[in-house]
C-alpha positions as CSV (number, residue, x, y, z in Angstrom):
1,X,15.4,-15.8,-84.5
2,X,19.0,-16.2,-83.0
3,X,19.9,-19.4,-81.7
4,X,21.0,-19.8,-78.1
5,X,24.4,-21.5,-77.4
6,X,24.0,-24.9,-75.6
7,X,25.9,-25.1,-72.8
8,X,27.2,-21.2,-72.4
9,X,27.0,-20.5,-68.7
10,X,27.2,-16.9,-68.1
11,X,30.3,-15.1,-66.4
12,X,28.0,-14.1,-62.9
13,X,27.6,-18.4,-62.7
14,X,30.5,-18.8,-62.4
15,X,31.8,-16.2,-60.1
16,X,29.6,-17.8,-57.7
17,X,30.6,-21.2,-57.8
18,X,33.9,-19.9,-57.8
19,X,33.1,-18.1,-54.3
20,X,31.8,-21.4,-53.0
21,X,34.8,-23.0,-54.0
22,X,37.0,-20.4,-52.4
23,X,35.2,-20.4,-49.2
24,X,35.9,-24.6,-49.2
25,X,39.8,-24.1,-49.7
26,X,40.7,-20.8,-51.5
27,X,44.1,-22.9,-53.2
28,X,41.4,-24.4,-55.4
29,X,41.2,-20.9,-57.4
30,X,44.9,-21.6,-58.4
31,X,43.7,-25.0,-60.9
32,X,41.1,-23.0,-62.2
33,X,42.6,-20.5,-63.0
34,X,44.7,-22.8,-65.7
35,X,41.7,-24.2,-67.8
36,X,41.0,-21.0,-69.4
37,X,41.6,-17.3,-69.9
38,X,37.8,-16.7,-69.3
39,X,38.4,-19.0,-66.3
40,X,41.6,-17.1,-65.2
41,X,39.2,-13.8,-65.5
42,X,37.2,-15.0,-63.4
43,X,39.1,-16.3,-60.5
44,X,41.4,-13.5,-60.4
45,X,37.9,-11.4,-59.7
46,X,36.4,-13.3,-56.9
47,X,40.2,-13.9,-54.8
48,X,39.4,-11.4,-51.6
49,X,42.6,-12.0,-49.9
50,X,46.2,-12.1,-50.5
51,X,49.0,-13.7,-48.3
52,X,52.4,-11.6,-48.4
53,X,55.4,-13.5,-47.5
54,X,59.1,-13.6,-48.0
55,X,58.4,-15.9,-51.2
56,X,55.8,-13.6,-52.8
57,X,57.0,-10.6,-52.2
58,X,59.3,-10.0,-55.5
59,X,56.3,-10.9,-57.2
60,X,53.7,-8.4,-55.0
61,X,53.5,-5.5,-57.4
62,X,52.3,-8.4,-60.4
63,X,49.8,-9.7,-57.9
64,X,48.3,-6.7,-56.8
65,X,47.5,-5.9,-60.5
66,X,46.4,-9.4,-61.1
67,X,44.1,-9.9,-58.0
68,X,42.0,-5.9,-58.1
69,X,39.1,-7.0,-55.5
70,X,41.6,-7.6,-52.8
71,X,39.8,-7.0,-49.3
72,X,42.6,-8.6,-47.5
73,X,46.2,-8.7,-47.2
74,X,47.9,-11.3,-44.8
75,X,51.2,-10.1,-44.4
76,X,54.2,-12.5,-43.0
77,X,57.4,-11.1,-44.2
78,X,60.7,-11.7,-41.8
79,X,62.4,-8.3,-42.6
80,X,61.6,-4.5,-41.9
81,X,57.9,-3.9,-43.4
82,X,58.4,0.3,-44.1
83,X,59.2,-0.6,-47.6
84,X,56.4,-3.0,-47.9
85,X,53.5,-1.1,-46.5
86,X,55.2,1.6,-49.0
87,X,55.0,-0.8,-52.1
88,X,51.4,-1.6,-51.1
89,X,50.1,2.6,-50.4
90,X,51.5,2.9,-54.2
91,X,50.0,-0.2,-55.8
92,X,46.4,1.3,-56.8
93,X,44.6,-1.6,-54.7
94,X,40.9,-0.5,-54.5
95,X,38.8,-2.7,-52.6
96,X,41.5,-3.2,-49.7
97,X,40.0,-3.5,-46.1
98,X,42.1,-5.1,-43.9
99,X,45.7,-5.2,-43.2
100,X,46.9,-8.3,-40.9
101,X,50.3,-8.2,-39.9
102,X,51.0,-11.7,-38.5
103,X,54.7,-11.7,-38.6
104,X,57.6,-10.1,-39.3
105,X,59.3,-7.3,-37.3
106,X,58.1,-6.4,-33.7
107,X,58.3,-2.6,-34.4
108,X,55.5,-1.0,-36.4
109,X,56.0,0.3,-39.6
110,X,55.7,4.1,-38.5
111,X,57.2,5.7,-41.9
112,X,54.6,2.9,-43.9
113,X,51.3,4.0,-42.3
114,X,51.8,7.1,-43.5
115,X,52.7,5.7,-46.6
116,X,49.4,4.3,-46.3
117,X,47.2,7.4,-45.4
118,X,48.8,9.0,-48.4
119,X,46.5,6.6,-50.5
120,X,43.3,7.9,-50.1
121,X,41.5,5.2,-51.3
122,X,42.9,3.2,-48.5
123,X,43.1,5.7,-45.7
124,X,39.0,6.2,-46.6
125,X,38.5,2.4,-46.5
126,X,40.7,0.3,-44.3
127,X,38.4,-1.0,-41.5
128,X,40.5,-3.5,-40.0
129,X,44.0,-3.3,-38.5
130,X,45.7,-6.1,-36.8
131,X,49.3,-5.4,-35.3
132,X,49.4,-8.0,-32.9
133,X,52.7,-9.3,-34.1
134,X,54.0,-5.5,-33.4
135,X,54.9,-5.7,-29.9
136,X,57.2,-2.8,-29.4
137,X,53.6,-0.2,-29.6
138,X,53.7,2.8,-27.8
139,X,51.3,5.8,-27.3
140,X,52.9,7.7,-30.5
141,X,52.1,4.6,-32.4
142,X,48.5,4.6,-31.6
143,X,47.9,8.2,-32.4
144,X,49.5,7.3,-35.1
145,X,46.9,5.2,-36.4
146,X,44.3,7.3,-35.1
147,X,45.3,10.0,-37.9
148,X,45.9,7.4,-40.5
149,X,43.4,4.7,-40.6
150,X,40.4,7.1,-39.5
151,X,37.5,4.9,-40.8
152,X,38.8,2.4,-38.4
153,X,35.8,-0.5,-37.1
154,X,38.8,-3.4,-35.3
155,X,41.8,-2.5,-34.3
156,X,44.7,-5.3,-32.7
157,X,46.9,-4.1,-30.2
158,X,49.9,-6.1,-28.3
159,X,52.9,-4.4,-26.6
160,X,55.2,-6.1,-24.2
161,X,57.5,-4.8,-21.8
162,X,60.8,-5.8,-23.3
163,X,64.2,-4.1,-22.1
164,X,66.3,-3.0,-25.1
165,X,70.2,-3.2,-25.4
166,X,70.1,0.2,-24.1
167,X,67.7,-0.2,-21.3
168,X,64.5,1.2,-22.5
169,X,61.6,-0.1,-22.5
170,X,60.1,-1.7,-26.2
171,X,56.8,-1.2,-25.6
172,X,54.7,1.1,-23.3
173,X,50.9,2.2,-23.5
174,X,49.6,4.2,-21.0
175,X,46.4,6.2,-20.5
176,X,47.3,9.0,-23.0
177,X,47.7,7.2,-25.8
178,X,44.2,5.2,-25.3
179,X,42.8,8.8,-25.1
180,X,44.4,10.2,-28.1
181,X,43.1,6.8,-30.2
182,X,39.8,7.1,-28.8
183,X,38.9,10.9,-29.4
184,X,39.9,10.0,-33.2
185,X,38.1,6.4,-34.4
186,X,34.5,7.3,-34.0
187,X,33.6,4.5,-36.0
188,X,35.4,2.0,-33.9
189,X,33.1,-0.9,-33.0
190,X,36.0,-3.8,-32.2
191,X,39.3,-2.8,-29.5
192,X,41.7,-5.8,-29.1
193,X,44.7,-5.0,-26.7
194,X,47.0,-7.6,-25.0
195,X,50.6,-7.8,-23.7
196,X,52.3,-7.0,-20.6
197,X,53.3,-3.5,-21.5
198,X,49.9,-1.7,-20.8
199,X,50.2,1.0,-18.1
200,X,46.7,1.7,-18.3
201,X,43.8,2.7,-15.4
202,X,40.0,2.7,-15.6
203,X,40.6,6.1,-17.5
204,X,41.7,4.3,-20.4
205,X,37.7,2.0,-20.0
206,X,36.3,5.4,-20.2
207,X,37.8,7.5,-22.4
208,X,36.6,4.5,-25.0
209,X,33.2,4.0,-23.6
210,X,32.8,7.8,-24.1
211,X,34.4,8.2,-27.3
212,X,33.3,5.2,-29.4
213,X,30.1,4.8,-29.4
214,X,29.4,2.4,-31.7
215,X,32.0,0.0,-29.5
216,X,30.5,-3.7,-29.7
217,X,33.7,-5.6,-28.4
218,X,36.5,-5.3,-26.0
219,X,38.8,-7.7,-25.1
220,X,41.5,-7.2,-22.6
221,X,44.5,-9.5,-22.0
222,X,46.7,-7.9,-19.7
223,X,49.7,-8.7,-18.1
224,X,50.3,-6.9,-14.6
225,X,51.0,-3.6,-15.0
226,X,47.3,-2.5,-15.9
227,X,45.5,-0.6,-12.8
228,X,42.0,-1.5,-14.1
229,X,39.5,-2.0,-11.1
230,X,36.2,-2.9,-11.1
231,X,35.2,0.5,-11.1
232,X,36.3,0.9,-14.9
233,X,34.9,-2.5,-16.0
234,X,31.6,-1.3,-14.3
235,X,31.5,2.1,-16.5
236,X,32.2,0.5,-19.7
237,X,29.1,-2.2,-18.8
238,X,27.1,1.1,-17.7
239,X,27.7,3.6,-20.4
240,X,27.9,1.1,-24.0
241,X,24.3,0.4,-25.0
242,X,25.9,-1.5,-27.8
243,X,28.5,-3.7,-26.3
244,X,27.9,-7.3,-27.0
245,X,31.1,-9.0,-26.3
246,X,33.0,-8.6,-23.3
247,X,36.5,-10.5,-22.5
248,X,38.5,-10.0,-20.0
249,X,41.8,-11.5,-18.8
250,X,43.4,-8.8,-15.8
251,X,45.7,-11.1,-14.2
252,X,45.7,-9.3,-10.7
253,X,42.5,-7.5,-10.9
254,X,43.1,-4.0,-8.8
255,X,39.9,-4.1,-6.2
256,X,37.0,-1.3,-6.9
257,X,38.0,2.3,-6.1
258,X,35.3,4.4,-5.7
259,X,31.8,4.7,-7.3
260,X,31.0,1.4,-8.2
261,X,30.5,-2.0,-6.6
262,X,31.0,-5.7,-7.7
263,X,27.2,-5.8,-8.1
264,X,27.0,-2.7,-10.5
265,X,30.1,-4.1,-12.4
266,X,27.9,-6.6,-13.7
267,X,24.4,-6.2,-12.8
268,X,24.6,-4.0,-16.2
269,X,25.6,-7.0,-18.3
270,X,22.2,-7.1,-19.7
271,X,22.7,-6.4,-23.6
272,X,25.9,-8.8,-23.6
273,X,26.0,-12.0,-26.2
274,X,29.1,-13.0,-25.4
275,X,31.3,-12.9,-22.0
276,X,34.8,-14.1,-21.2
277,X,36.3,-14.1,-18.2
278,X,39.8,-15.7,-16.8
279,X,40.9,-16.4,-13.2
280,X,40.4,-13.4,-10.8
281,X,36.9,-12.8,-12.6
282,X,36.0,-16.5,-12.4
283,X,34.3,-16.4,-9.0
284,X,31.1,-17.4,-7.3
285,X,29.9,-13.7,-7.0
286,X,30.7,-12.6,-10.3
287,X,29.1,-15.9,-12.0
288,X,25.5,-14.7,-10.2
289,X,25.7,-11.6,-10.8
290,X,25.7,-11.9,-14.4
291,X,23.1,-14.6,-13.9
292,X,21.0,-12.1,-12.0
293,X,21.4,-9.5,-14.8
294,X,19.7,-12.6,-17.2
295,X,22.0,-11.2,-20.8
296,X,21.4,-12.7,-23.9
297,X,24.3,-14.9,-23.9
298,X,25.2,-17.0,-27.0
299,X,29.0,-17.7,-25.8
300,X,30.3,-18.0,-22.5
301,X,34.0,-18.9,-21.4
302,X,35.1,-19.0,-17.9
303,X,38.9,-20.0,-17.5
304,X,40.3,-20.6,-14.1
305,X,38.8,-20.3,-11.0
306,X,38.6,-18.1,-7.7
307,X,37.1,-19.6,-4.9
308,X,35.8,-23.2,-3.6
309,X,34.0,-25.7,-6.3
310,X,30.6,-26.1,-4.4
311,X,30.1,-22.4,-4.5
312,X,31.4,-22.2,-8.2
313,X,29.6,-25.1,-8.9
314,X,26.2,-23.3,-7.8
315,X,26.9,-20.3,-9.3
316,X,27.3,-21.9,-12.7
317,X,24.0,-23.5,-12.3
318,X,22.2,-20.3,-11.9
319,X,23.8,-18.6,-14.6
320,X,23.5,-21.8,-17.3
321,X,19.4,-21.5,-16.7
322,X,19.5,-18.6,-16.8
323,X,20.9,-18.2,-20.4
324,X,19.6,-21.6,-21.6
325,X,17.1,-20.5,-24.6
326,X,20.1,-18.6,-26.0
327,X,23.2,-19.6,-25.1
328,X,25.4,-21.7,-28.4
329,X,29.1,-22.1,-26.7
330,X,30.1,-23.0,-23.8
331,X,33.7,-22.9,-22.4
332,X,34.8,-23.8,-19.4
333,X,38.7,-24.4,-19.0
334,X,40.8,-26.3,-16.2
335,X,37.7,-26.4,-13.9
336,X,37.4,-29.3,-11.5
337,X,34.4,-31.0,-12.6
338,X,33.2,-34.7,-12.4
339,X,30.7,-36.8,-14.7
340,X,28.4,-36.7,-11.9
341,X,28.2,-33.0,-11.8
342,X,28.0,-32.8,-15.4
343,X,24.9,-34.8,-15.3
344,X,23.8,-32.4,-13.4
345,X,24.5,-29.7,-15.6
346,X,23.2,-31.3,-18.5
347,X,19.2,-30.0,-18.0
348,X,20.6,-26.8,-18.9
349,X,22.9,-27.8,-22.1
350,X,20.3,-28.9,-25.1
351,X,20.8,-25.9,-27.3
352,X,24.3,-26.0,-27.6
353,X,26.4,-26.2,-30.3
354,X,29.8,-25.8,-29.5
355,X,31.5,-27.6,-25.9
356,X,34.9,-26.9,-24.7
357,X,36.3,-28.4,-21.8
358,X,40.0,-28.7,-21.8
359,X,41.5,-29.4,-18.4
360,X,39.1,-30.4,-16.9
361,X,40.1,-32.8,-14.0
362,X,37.7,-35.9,-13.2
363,X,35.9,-36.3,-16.5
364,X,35.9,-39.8,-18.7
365,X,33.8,-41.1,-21.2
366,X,30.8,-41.3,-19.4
367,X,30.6,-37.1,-19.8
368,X,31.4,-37.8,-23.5
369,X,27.7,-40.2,-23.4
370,X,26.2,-37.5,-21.4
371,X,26.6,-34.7,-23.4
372,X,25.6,-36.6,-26.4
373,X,22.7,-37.5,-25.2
374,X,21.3,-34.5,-23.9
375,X,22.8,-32.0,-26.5
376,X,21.1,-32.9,-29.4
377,X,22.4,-29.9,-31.7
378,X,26.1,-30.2,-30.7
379,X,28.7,-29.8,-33.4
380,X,31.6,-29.3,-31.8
381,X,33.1,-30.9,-28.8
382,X,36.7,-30.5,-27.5
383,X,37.1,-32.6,-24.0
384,X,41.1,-32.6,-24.5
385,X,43.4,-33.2,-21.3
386,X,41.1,-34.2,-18.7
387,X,43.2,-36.2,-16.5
388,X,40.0,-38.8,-15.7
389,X,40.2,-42.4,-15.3
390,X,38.4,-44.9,-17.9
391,X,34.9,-45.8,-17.0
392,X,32.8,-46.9,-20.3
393,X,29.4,-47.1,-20.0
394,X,28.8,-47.9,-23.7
395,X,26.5,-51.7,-24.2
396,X,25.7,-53.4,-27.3
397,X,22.2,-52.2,-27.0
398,X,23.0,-48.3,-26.7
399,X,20.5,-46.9,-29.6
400,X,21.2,-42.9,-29.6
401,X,23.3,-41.9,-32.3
402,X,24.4,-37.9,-32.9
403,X,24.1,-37.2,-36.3
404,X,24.8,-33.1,-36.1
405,X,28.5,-33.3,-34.2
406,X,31.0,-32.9,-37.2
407,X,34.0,-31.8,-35.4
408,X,35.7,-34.3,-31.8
409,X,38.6,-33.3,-30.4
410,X,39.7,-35.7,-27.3
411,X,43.6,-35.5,-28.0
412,X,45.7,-36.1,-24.6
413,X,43.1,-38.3,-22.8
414,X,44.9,-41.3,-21.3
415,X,41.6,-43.0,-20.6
416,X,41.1,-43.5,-24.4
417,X,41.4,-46.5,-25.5
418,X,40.8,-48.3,-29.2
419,X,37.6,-50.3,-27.6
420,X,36.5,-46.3,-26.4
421,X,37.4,-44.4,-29.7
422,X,35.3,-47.6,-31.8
423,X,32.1,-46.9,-29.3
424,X,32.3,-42.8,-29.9
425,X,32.9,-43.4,-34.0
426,X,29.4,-45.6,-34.0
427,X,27.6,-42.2,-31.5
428,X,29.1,-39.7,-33.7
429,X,28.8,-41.5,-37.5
430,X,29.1,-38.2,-39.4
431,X,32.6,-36.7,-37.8
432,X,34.8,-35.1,-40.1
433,X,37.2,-33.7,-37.9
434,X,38.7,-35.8,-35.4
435,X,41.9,-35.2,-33.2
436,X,43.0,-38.4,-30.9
437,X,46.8,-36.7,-30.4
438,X,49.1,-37.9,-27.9
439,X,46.6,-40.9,-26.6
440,X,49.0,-43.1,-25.6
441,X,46.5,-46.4,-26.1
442,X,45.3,-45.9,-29.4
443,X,46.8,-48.9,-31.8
444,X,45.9,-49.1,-35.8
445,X,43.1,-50.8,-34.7
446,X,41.1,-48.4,-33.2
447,X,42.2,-45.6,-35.9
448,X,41.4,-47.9,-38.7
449,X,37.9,-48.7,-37.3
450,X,37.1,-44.8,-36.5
451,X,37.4,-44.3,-39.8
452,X,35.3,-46.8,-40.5
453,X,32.8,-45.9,-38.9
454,X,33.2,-42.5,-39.9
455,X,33.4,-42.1,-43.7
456,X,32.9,-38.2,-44.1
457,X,36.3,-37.5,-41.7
458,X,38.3,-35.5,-43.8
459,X,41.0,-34.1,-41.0
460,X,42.8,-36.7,-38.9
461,X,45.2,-36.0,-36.7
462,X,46.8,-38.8,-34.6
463,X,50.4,-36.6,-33.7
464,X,52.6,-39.0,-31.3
465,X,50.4,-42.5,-31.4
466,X,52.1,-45.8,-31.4
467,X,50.2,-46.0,-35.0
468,X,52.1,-47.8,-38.2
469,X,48.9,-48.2,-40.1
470,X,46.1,-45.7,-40.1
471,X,43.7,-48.6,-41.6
472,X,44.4,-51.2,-38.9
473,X,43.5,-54.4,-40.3
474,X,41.0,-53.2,-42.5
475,X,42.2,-53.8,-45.9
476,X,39.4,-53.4,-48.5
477,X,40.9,-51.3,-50.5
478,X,38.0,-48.6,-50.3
479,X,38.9,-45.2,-50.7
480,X,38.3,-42.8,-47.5
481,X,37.6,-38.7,-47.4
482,X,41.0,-37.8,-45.5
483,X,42.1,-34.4,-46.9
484,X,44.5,-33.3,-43.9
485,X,46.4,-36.3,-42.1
486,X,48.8,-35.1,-39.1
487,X,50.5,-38.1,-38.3
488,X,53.9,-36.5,-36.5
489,X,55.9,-38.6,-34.9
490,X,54.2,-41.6,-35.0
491,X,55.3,-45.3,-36.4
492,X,54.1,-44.6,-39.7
493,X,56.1,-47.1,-41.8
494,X,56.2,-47.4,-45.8
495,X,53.5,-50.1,-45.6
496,X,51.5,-47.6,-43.9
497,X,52.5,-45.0,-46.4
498,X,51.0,-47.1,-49.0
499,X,47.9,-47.7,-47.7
500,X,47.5,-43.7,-47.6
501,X,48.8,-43.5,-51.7
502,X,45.9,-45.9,-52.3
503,X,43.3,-44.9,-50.6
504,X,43.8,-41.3,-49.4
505,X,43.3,-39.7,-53.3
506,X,41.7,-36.6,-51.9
507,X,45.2,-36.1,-49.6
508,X,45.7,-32.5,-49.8
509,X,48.0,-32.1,-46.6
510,X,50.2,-34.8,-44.9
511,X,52.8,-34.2,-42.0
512,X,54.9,-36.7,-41.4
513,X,57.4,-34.9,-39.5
514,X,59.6,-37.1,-37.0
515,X,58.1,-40.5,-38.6
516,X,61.7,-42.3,-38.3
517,X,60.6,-45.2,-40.1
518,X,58.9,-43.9,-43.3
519,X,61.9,-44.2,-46.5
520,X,62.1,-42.2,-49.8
521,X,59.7,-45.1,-51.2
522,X,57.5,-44.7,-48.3
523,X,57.2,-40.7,-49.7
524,X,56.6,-41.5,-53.3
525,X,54.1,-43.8,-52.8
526,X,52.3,-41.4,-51.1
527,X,53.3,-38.5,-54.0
528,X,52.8,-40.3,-57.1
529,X,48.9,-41.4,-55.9
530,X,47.8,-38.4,-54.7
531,X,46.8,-36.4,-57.4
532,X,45.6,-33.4,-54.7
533,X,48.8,-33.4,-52.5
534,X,50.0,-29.6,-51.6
535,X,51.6,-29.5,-48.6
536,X,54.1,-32.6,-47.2
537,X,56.3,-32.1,-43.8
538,X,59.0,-34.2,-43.7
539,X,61.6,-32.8,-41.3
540,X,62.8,-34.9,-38.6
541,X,62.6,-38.5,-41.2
542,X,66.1,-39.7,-41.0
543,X,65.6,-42.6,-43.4
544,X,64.3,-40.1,-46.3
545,X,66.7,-38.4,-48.4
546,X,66.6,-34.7,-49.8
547,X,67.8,-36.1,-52.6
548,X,64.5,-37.1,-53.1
549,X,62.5,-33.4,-53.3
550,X,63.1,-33.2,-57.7
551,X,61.6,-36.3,-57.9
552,X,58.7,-35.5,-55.7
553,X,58.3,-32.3,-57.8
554,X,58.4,-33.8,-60.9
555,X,55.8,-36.5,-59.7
556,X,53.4,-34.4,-58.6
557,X,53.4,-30.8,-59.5
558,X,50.4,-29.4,-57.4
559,X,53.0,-29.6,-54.5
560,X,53.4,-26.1,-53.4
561,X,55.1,-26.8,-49.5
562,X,57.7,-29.2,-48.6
563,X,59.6,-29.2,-45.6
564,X,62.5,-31.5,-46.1
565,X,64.6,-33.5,-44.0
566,X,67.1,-31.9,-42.2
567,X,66.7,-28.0,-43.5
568,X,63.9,-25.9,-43.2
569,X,60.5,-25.3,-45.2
570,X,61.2,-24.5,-48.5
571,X,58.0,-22.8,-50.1
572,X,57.7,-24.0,-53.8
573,X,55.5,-22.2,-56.3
């Protein structure tokens, strides 16, 4: 009988710790990768997606052949992309997906699409196209990738209305084009368009509608030359059986035309999981109709307002009980709304999960206590900039602690003080995000004892604070989980740089950018420690020398981004 080998853990185990691994922080692939060539097999097989910038690209046509099961490229280049998108149609890439280009040139890469299409493989497979850095799109552009990319599920569009050197205009969609790109992706499911440059009418709502019928999501953010009315945002709610999210940002929304009234534009909202709406939208009427039509919501955002707060106020009520059992998110930006009113709100709130409300004038800490207290599932909570005056409620004998919330961001709050921030880290004990940015208040002590309190934070960020030590007056010498530390333009001193070296050794991200105190000893201290450091931003720090970045190098290798003092990023690999 053949004897098994102790210890052999087949290839299939590994790809899926792997996968785990890259879902925490894909960078981790790149130390694995150097234990082994089995190891280096491996990785390479399970990396999905692939960032093209101006520092990889010499080496693109080695990584295509390295990486096979690329879904994803990420493409940031600073030059004409034609050649690129060329490079990538005649690589062989199999399994690629989606093509994201987040920067680079504003004009579309008209000769590479076709490129593209040529590849078969590709033309049959790409689902996802995202051109939202391409801002000079026309209508040519869009039937473009109509013929190219037919297989088509998202597609991002933005075009501005820029006047070139010789007075024409950079980008223009009108109705045509949306025609011509709808009569082609029949498989569409996701439509994306925003900019300024959209000369588009309710024609261009239903020539989708009609077209795509698979069409889950539409978001519009348009600048003012759109003549959508009512009429068009009705027929798309109408005629979609399987629209689910709905956003919508029209600036100066064109009133309803002809067949349809504000109560059929949303009356029909019944299938919808998720609705946005911005400004014009954001009125009393609107906000009960849609509670009237009773959806399905899991997300809701309403930015802005139109009309007075007691009517708003109602509506909201109506619509938030009416979409309590499903309803996760809940967004509502630069509303005017008090810790009283919130209180009242609060009945309706106990299944959420995710809170956002950034602006919001009149709220302090006592809507902080409120919604902990009656959202017993929330994770995330952002309550930045709300412009409310410190009232804290918290005693010695407050007993409710949070134990789900993972994520706090209260950055620009001038109510927040270090007595506050200490009362919030003993509610929420199992943070691991936490942004306190620009609160002008906040000393060492009440950062040091946050962390305390909190021992699973692992993202920090405490930009512009009068802060010199991130550990206050704690000195115990016990290591903490910080992985990312943003500490721009703060007081950080060498002292406090030390303190991170010895007991940051997870550090895997540190910006120190503007930190005029911090000195070339300051840095290594920080380097030579921190065994996981990758990324350190140091522009800005007058007292540290660029003399300094071989040493740093040579100290800790893993470093694969440094921005140095006075010139720009320099990527290292």
């Amino acid at each position: 009988m053949k004897k098994r080998r102790h210890g052999y853990f087949p290839d299939d185990c590994w790809e899926f710790i792997f996968q785990k691994l890259r879902e925490d922080d894909e960078r981790d692939l790149d130390s694995i990768s150097l234990v082994s060539k089995r190891f280096l097999s491996i990785s390479n097989w399970v990396k999905l997606s692939l960032n093209v910038n101006d520092e990889t690209l010499p080496l693109l046509p080695i990584l295509l052949r390295r990486f096979r099961n690329i879904e994803t490229l990420v493409i940031t280049v600073s030059w004409e992309i034609d050649g690129l998108v060329d490079l990538i149609s005649r690589s062989g890439v199999l399994n690629l997906q989606a093509v994201k280009f987040c920067w680079g040139s504003p004009k579309p890469p008209r000769d590479g699409f076709k490129a593209l299409a040529l590849n078969k493989n590709i033309k049959n497979h790409v689902k996802v196209l995202d051109c939202t850095h391409m801002v000079f799109m026309r209508d040519n552009d869009l039937v473009s990738i109509a013929d190219c990319f037919p297989r088509l599920e998202e597609l991002k569009i933005r075009a501005y209305k820029l006047i070139m050197g010789n007075g024409e205009v950079a980008g223009r969609i009108t109705d045509d084009g949306v025609d011509a790109l709808a009569s082609k992706l029949k498989e569409l499911k996701k439509i994306v368009f925003k900019g300024g440059a959209f000369f588009i009418t309710d024609k261009s709502l239903i020539s989708l509608s009609a077209n795509c019928v698979k069409l889950r999501t539409i978001n519009l953010n348009l600048g003012g030359q759109h003549r959508v009315t009512e009429d068009g945002i009705g027929f798309v709610m109408h005629h979609s059986p399987n629209l689910t999210t709905l956003s919508l940002n029209l600036g100066l929304l064109t009133p309803f035309a002809f067949s349809f009234t504000p109560e059929n534009t949303f009356t029909n909202a019944k299938n919808l999981h998720s609705l946005t709406m911005y400004q014009q939208l954001v009125s009393a009427k609107h906000i009960c109709l849609v509670a009237k039509a009773s959806p399905p919501l899991k997300k809701l955002k309403l930015v802005g307002l139109n009309g007075q707060y007691p009517e708003l106020h109602g509506a909201l009520n109506s619509l938030l009980q009416a979409c309590q059992v499903t309803l996760k998110e809940l967004t509502l930006r630069n509303w005017q709304i008090t810790d009283t009113y919130i209180g009242n709100l609060a009945q309706y709130l106990s299944n959420l999960t995710f809170i956002d409300v950034k602006g919001c004038f009149g709220f302090t800490s006592v809507t902080f206590y409120t919604l902990m207290k009656s959202c017993p599932l929330l994770e995330i909570l952002k309550m930045t900039h709300t412009s409310g005056q410190e009232m804290d409620t918290f005693s010695a004998d407050y007993v409710l602690i949070n134990y789900r919330i993972r994520h706090l961001d209260i950055s620009k709050n001038m109510w927040l003080t270090d007595q506050t921030l200490k009362n919030f880290g003993q509610v929420c004990p199992n943070l691991q995000f936490l942004d306190v940015s620009d609160c002008s208040y906040l000393t060492n002590s009440g950062i040091g004892e946050v962390l305390r309190r909190c021992p699973a934070i692992t993202q920090l960020n405490i930009n512009g604070l009068s802060v010199s030590n991130i550990f206050g007056s704690y000195f115990d010498h016990s290591v903490v989980n910080l992985k990312t530390l943003r500490a721009k333009a703060t007081q950080l001193n060498d002292k406090g740089m030390a303190m991170i070296g010895s007991r940051c050794r997870y550090l895997q991200y540190l910006d120190i950018e503007r930190c005029c105190k911090v000195t070339d000893r300051g840095v290594m201290e920080v380097v030579r420690n921190c065994k996981r450091l990758r990324d350190i931003l140091l522009g800005g720090c007058g007292e540290v020398s660029p003399n300094i970045l071989p040493e740093m190098v040579l100290s800790r290798p893993s470093l694969r981004n440094i921005k140095p003092p006075p010139e720009d990023g320099i990527e290292l690999h």
